[in-house]
VOBAGU-142719 format. One record per residue (C-alpha): y negated, x, z negated. Coordinates in steps of 0.25 Angstrom, whole numbers, plus 5000, padded with zeros to 4 digits. Example, Ala and Ser with C-alpha at 12.3 -4.5 7.8 and 13.67 -1.06 7.14 Angstrom:
2
@north->5018&east->5049&up->4969
@north->5004&east->5055&up->4971
***
This chain:
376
@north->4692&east->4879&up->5056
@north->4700&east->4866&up->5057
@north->4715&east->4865&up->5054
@north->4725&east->4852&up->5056
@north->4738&east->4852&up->5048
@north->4747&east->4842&up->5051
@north->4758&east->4840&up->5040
@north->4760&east->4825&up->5040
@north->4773&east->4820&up->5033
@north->4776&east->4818&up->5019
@north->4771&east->4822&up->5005
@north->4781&east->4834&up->5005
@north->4778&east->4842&up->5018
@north->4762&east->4840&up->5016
@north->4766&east->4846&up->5003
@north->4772&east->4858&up->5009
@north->4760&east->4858&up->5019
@north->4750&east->4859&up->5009
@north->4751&east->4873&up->5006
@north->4748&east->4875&up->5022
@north->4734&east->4870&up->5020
@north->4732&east->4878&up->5007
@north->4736&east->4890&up->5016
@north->4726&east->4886&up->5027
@north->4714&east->4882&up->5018
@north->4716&east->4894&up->5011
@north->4716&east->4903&up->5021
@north->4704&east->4896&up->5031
@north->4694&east->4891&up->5020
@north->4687&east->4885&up->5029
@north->4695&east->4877&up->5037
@north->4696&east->4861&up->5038
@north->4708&east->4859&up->5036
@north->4714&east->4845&up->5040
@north->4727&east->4838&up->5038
@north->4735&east->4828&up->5046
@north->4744&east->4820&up->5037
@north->4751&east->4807&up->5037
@north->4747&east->4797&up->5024
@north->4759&east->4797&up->5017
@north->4753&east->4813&up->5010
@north->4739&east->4811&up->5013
@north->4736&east->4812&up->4999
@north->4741&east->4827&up->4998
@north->4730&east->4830&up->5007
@north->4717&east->4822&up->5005
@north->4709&east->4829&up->4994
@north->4719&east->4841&up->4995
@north->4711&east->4856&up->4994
@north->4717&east->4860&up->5006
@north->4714&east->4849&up->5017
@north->4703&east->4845&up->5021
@north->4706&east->4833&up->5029
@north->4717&east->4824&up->5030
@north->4720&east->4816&up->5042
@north->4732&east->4805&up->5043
@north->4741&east->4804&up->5053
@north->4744&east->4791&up->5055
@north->4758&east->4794&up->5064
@north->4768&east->4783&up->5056
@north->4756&east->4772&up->5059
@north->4756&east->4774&up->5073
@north->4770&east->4776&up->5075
@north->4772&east->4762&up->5068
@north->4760&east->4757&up->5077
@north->4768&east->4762&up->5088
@north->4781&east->4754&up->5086
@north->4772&east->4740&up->5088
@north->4769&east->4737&up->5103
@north->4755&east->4732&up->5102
@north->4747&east->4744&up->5093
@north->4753&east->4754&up->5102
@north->4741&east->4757&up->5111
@north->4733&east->4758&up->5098
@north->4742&east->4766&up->5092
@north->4739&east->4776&up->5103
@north->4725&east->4774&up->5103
@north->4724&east->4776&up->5087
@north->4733&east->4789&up->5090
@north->4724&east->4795&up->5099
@north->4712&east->4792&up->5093
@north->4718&east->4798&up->5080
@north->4722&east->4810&up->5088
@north->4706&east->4812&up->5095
@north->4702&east->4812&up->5081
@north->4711&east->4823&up->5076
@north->4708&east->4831&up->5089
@north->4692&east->4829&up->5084
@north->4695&east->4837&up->5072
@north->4695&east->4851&up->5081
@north->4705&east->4857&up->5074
@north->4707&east->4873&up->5075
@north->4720&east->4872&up->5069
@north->4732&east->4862&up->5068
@north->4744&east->4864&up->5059
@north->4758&east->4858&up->5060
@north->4766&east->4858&up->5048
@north->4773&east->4848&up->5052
@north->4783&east->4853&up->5063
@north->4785&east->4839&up->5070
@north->4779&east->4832&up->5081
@north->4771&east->4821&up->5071
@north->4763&east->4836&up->5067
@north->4762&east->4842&up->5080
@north->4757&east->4831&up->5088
@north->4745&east->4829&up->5080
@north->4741&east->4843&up->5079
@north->4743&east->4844&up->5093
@north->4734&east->4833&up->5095
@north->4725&east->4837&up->5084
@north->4719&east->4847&up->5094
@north->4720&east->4860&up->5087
@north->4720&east->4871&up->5098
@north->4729&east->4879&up->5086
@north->4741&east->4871&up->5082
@north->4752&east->4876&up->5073
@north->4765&east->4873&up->5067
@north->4781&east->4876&up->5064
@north->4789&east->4881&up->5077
@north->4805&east->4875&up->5078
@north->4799&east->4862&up->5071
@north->4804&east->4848&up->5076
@north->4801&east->4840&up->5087
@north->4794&east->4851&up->5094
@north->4783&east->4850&up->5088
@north->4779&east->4864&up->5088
@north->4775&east->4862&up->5103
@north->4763&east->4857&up->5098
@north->4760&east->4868&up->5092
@north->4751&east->4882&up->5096
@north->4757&east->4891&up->5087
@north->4771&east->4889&up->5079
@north->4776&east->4898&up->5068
@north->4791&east->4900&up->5069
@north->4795&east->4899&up->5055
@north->4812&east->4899&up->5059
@north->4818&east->4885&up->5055
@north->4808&east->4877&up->5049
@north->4818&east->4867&up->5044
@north->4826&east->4877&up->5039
@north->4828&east->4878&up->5024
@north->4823&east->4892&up->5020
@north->4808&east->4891&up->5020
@north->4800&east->4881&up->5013
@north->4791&east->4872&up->5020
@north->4779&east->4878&up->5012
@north->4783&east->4892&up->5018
@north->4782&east->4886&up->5032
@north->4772&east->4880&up->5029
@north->4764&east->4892&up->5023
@north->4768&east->4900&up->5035
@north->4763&east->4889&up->5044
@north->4749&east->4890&up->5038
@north->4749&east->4905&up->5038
@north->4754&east->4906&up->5053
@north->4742&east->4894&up->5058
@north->4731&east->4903&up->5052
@north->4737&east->4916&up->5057
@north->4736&east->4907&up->5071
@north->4722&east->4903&up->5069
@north->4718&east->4917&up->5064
@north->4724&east->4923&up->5077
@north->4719&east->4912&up->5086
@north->4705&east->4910&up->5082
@north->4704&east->4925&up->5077
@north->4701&east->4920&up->5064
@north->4702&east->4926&up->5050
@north->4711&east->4921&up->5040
@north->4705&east->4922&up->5025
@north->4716&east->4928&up->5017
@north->4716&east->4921&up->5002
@north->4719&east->4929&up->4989
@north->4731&east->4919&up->4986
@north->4735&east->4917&up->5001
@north->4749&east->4916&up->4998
@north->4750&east->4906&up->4988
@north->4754&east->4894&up->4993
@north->4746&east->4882&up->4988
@north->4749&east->4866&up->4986
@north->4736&east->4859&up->4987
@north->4733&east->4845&up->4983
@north->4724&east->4835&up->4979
@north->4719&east->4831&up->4966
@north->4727&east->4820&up->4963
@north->4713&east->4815&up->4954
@north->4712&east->4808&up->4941
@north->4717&east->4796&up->4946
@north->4730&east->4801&up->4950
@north->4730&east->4808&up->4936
@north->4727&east->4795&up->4929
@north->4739&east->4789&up->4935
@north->4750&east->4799&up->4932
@north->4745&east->4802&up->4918
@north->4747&east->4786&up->4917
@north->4759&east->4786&up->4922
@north->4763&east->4799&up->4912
@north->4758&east->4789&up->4900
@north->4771&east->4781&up->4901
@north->4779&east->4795&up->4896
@north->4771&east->4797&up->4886
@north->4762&east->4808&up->4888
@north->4758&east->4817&up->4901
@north->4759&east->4831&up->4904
@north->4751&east->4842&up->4899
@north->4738&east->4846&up->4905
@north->4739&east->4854&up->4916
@north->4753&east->4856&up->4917
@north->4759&east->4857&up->4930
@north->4772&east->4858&up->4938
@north->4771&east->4873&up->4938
@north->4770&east->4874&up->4923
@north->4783&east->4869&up->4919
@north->4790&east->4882&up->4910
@north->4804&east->4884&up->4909
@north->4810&east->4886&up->4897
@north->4813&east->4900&up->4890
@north->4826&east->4906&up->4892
@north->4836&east->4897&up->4881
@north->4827&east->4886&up->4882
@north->4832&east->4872&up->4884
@north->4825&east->4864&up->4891
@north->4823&east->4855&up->4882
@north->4815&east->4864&up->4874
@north->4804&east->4866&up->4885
@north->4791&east->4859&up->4877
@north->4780&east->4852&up->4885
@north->4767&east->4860&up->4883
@north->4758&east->4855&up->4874
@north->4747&east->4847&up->4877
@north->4735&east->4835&up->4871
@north->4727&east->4829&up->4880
@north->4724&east->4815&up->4881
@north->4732&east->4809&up->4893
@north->4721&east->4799&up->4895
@north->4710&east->4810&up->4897
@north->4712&east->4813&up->4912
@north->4703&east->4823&up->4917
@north->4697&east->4829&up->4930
@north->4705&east->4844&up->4930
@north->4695&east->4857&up->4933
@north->4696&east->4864&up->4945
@north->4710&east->4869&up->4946
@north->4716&east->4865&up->4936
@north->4728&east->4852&up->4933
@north->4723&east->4839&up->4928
@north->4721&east->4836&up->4913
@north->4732&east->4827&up->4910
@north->4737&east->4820&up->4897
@north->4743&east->4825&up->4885
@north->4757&east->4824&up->4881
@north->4767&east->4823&up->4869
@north->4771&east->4838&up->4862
@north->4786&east->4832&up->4864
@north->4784&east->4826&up->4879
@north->4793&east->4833&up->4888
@north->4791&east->4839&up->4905
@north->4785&east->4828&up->4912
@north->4795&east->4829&up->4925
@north->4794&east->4819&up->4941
@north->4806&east->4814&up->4946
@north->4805&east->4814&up->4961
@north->4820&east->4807&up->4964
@north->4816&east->4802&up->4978
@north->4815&east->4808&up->4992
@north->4815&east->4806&up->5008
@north->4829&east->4810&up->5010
@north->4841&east->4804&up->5005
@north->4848&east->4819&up->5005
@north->4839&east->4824&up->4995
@north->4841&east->4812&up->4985
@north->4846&east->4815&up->4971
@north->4855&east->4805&up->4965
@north->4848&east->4796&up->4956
@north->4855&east->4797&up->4945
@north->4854&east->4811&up->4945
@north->4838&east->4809&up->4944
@north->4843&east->4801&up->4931
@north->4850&east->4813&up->4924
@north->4839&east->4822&up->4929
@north->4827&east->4815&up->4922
@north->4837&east->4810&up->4909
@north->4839&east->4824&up->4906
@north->4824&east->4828&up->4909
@north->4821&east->4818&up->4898
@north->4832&east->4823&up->4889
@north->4831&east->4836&up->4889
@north->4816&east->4839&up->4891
@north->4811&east->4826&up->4885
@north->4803&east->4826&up->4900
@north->4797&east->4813&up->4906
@north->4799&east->4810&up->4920
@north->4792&east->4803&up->4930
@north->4800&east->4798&up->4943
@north->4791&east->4799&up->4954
@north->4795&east->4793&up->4969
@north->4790&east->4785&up->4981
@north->4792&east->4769&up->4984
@north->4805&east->4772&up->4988
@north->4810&east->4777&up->4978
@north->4807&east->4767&up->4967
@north->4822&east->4761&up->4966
@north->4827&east->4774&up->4963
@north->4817&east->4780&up->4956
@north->4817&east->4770&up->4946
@north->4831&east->4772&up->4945
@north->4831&east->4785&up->4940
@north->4819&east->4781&up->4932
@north->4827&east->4771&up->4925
@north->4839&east->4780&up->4924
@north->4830&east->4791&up->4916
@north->4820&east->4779&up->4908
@north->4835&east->4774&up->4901
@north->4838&east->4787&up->4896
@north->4825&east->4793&up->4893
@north->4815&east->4783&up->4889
@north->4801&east->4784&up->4891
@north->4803&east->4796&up->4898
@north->4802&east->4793&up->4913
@north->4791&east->4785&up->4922
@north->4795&east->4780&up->4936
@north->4781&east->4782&up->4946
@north->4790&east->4781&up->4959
@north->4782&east->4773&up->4968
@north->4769&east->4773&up->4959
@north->4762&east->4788&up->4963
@north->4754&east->4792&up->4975
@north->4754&east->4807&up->4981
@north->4742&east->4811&up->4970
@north->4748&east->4804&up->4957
@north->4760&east->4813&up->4961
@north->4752&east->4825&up->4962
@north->4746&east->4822&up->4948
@north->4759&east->4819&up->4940
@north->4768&east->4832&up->4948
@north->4755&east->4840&up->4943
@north->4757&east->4833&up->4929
@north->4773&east->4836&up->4929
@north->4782&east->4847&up->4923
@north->4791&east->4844&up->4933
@north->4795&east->4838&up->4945
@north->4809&east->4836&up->4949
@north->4813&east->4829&up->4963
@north->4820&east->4829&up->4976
@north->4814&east->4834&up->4989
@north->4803&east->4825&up->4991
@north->4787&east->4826&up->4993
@north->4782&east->4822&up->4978
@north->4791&east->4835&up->4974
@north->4786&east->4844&up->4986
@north->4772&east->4838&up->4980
@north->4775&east->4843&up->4963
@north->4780&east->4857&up->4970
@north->4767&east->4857&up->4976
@north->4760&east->4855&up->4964
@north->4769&east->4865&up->4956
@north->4764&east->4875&up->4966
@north->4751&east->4873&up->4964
@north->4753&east->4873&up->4948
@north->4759&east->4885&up->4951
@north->4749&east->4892&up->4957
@north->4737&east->4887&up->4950
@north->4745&east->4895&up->4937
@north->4747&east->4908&up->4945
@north->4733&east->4907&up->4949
@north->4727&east->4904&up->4935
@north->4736&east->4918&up->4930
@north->4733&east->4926&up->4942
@north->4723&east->4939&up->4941
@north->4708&east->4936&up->4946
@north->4712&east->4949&up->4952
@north->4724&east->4944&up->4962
@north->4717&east->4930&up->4965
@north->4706&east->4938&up->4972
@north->4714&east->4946&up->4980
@north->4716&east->4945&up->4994
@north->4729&east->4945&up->5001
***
């Protein structure tokens, strides 16, 4: 069985589409499961568990082709040459969770005699498609992306099932809804630990997002302590199966390490710098926490304000990495951090992502034998 997903915008919606494919390879262990993306979040997806080949789709490139007079036959001739070759891949199956016509055309053309999607989506895009699940307004606010998502994953298995009278495999822990990604590697480890060196110490070993406690009732938070841990931040090891990576040791006194994520697409969903400034000074001065600012190219200039705006009051206390981490090195600090704290952005959809999957990595590790061996 050979299944296309097509989700090929930015870091944040392949976020919200990675438990699509979790779903599918879950429930069809068997299947080849290919994904189209662009290359701005191919890193998501090569190496991920749930994907199985990742193809590019090099849309911007030939649109920007497209705008010069003389590559224009070419253009069209790399088009559909790219196009044959996709076709070649005989797909059974092609998702699009994308909803617009940039998704649909390439499944269409992809082939795949079974092709589904989103009905009401944009640009009529949902022409394209064989089947569409009616989900009511998908641009309205009261249901996540990830609950579309999961429902559009369901409802293409249920329309293969039905078509090719195949049978669906029903997983124990079908329900859960997983954030795969890659392992970011030792490399990517290397790096953030170094970076973690200039506050001092780095985080425990194996602490995650998800472990975070709040304090007792009457507690301040000031007085939430950092676990303890002694572990030598220089020995970085390859982790066992399932479990974090060994990260350094860190002061008894040192306080939450916490990411700043200031910057995102849409001028609307800014928060005022200087509110940034008074968040992270009172994070400093209250849990004695050490930040780290994180942010595209972009956003250097104002990132470096709120950097500087922090550093004067709490020295020592803050790094600045806007500009300097790829997609992994993010994945290896958020699984490093106590907290992550920014607006609506990919790099926050990516640490939600990863809290998940702390989360449920814990719940699995407490379950009974018993309930992870039954079938739902």
């Amino acid at each position: 069985m050979r299944v296309l997903i097509v989700k090929l915008s930015a870091m944040g919606d392949v976020v919200h589409c990675l438990p699509l494919a979790a779903r599918i390879k879950e429930r069809l262990p068997n299947v080849e499961l290919t994904w189209l993306v662009e290359p701005a979040a191919q890193d998501l997806l090569n190496g991920n568990p749930a994907v199985d080949r990742v193809l590019l789709f090099p849309r911007k490139t030939w649109l920007k082709e497209m705008r010069k007079v003389g590559p224009l036959i070419s253009t069209f001739g790399a088009a559909k040459k790219y196009f044959q070759e996709l076709k070649d891949y005989k797909f059974d199956l092609a998702i699009d969770a994308q909803g617009l016509l940039k998704s649909a055309i390439p499944a269409y053309l992809s082939g795949a005699p079974l092709r589904v999607g989103f009905a009401g989506t944009r640009e009529g895009a949902a022409k394209l498609l064989t089947h569409a699940l009616e989900v009511g307004d998908y641009f309205g606010p009261d249901r996540h992306v990830v609950e579309l998502n999961m429902a559009l994953a369901d409802f293409a298995l249920e329309t293969l099932a039905r078509e090719r009278s195949t049978c669906i495999r029903l997983a124990g822990r079908d329900r859960v809804v997983h954030f795969p990604l890659p392992d970011p590697g030792k490399q990517c480890l290397a790096f953030v630990l170094g970076k973690l060196d200039n506050l001092g110490r780095a985080p425990e070993a194996g602490q995650s997002l998800a472990r975070v406690e709040a304090p007792e009732a009457g507690q301040s938070l000031a007085r939430v302590e950092a676990p303890e841990a002694e572990r030598n931040l220089n020995a970085v090891e390859s982790p066992e199966a399932g479990q974090g990576e060994v990260v350094g040791s860190k002061s008894p006194m040192a306080g939450p390490l916490i990411a700043l994520i200031p910057g995102t697409t849409w001028p609307t969903k800014i928060w005022p710098e200087d509110q940034w400034i008074a968040l992270g000074r009172l994070l400093c001065e209250r849990l004695q926490a050490r930040l780290v600012i994180c942010g595209g190219p972009a956003e250097r200039g104002t990132n470096q304000y709120i950097y500087k705006g922090i550093e004067s009051a709490s020295s020592n206390s803050v790094i600045d990495l806007t500009g300097e981490t790829s997609l992994m090195q993010l994945v290896a600090l958020f699984r490093r951090c106590d907290l992550v704290l920014g607006a609506d952005t990919g790099p926050l959809h990516l640490a939600a992502g990863i809290a998940h999957e702390a989360f449920n990595s814990e719940l699995e590790a407490t379950e009974p034998k018993s309930l992870k061996d039954t079938a739902h």
